[in-house]
C-alpha positions in Angstrom: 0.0 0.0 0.0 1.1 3.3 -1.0 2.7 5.6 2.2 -0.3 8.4 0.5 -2.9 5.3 0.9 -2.0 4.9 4.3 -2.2 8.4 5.9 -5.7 8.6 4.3 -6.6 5.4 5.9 -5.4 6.8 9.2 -7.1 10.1 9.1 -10.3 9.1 7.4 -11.5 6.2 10.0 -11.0 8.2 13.3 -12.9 11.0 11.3 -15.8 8.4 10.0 -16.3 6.7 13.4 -16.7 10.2 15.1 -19.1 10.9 12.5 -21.3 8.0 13.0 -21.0 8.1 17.2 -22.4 11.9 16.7 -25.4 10.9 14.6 -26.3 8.4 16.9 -26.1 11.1 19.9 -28.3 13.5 18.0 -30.2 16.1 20.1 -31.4 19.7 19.1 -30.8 21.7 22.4 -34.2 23.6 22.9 -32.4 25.8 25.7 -30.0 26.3 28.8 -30.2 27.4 32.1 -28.7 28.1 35.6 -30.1 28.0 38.7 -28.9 28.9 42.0 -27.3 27.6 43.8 -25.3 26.2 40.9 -27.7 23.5 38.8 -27.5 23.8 35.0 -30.6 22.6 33.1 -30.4 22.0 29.4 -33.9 20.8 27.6 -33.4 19.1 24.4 -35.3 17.4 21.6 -33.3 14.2 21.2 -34.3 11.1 18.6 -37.2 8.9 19.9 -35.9 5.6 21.4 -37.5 2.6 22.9 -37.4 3.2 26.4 -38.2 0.3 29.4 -40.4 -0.7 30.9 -42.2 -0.1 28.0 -45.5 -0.4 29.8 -44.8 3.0 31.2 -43.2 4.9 28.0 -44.6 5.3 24.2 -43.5 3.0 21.9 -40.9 4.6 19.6 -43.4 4.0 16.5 -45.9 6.0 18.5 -43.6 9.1 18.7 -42.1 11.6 17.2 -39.3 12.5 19.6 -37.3 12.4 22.9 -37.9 15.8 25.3 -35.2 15.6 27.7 -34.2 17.6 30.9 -30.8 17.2 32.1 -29.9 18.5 35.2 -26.6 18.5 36.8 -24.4 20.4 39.2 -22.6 23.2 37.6 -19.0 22.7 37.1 -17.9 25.8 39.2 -19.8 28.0 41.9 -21.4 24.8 43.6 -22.1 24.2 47.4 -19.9 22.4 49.0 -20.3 18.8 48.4 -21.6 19.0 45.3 -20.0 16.5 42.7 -19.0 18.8 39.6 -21.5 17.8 37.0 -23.4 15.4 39.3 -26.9 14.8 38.3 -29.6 16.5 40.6 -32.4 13.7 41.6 -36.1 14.1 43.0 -36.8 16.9 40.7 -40.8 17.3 39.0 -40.0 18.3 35.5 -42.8 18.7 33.4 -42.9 19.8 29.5 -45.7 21.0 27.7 -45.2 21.4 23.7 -47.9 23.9 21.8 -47.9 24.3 17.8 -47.9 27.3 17.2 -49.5 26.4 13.9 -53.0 24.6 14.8 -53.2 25.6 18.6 -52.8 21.4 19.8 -50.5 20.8 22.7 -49.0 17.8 24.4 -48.5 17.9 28.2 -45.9 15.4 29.5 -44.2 14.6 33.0 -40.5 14.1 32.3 -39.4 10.8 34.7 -35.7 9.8 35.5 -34.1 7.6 32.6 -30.7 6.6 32.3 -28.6 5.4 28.9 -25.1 5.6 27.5 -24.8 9.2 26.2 -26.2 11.4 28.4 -26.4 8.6 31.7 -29.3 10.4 34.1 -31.7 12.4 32.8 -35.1 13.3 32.7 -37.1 12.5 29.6 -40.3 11.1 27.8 -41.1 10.1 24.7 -43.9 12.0 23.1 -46.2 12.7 19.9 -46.3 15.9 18.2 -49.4 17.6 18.6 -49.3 18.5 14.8 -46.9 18.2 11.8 -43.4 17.4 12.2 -42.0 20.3 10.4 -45.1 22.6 12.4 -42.9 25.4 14.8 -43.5 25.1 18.5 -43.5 26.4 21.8 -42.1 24.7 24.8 -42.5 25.3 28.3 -40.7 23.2 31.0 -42.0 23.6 34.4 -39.6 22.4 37.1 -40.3 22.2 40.7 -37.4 21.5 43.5 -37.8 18.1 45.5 -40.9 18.0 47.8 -39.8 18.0 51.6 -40.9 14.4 52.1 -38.8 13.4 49.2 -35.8 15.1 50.2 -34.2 15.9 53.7 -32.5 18.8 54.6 -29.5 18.8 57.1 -29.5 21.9 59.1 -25.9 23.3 57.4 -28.2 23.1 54.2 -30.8 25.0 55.5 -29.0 27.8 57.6 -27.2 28.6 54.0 -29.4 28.2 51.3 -33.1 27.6 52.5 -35.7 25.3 52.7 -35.5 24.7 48.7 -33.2 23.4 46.5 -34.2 26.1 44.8 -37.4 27.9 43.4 -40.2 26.6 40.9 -39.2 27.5 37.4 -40.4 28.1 33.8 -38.5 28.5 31.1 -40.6 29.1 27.5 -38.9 28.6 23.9 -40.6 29.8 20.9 -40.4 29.0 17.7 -38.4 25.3 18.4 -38.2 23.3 15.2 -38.5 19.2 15.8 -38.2 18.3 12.4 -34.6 16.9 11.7 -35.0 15.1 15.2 -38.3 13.8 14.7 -37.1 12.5 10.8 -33.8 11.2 12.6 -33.4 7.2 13.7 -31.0 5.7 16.2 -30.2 2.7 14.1 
């Protein structure tokens, strides 16, 4: 094999199997935000998956797409404690997607899930409530845990309060699901 042959070889695999480990991680981040006292939430529109138990999720030919909540720990300005990055449990995440075209929504509670790319996470599979290339609005409602879920040791409370932190909203307009929803994880 030529020397020229073999370089190509070289560079083009690494490049090719990059390629195909992104498309299979495909997500369209719908939006990103920070919370005190240091919890990042990013909501994303990821491809539909079959999800278990499957008594409790929508088939993946019932759906459209993924909506996904992942919600860590900051990587700097954390409390004490707090593992950079770590994933934040007992959280009530909600989503609720509108078109913007027809009027339809779709209300879904987001539940923990756990897989190989993005490991915990909050997330559902759901069904457009219109056509796939239709614009939408999203609105993720997240509450903190409820005080029977989660305890509070007094150093906790004297510094930062009897919440993790406060009930948020966060709206996104005009989000388009198309790509995702056309996308396939095989």
């Amino acid at each position: 094999m030529k020397k020229s042959n073999s370089i190509f070889l070289l560079l083009f695999f690494p490049i090719f199997f990059i390629a195909q480990c992104n498309l299979s991680s495909q997500e369209l981040i719908i939006g990103e935000e920070r919370v005190q006292p240091g919890i990042v939430f990013i909501f994303e529109g990821a491809i539909k998956d079959t999800v278990h138990p499957e008594s409790t999720n929508l088939s993946e030919d019932e759906t459209n797409i993924h909506i996904e909540a992942r919600v860590n720990w900051d990587s700097v300005n954390i409390p004490d404690g707090a593992i950079p990055d770590g994933f934040i449990p007992y959280l009530r995440i909600s989503s609720t997607v509108y078109n913007e075209t027809n009027g339809l929504k779709t209300f879904v509670d987001l539940i923990p899930h756990i897989n190989l790319i993005d490991n915990f996470h909050y997330a559902r599979n759901i069904s457009l409530p219109g056509e796939i290339n239709d614009k939408y609005t999203v609105v993720f409602k997240v509450n903190p845990p409820h005080e029977f879920d989660l305890a509070l040791h007094n150093d906790w409370l004297k510094l930062y309060g009897k919440n993790l932190f406060n009930n948020s909203e966060f709206k996104y307009t005009q989000i388009d699901f198309e790509e995702i929803a056309k996308a396939t994880r095989n």
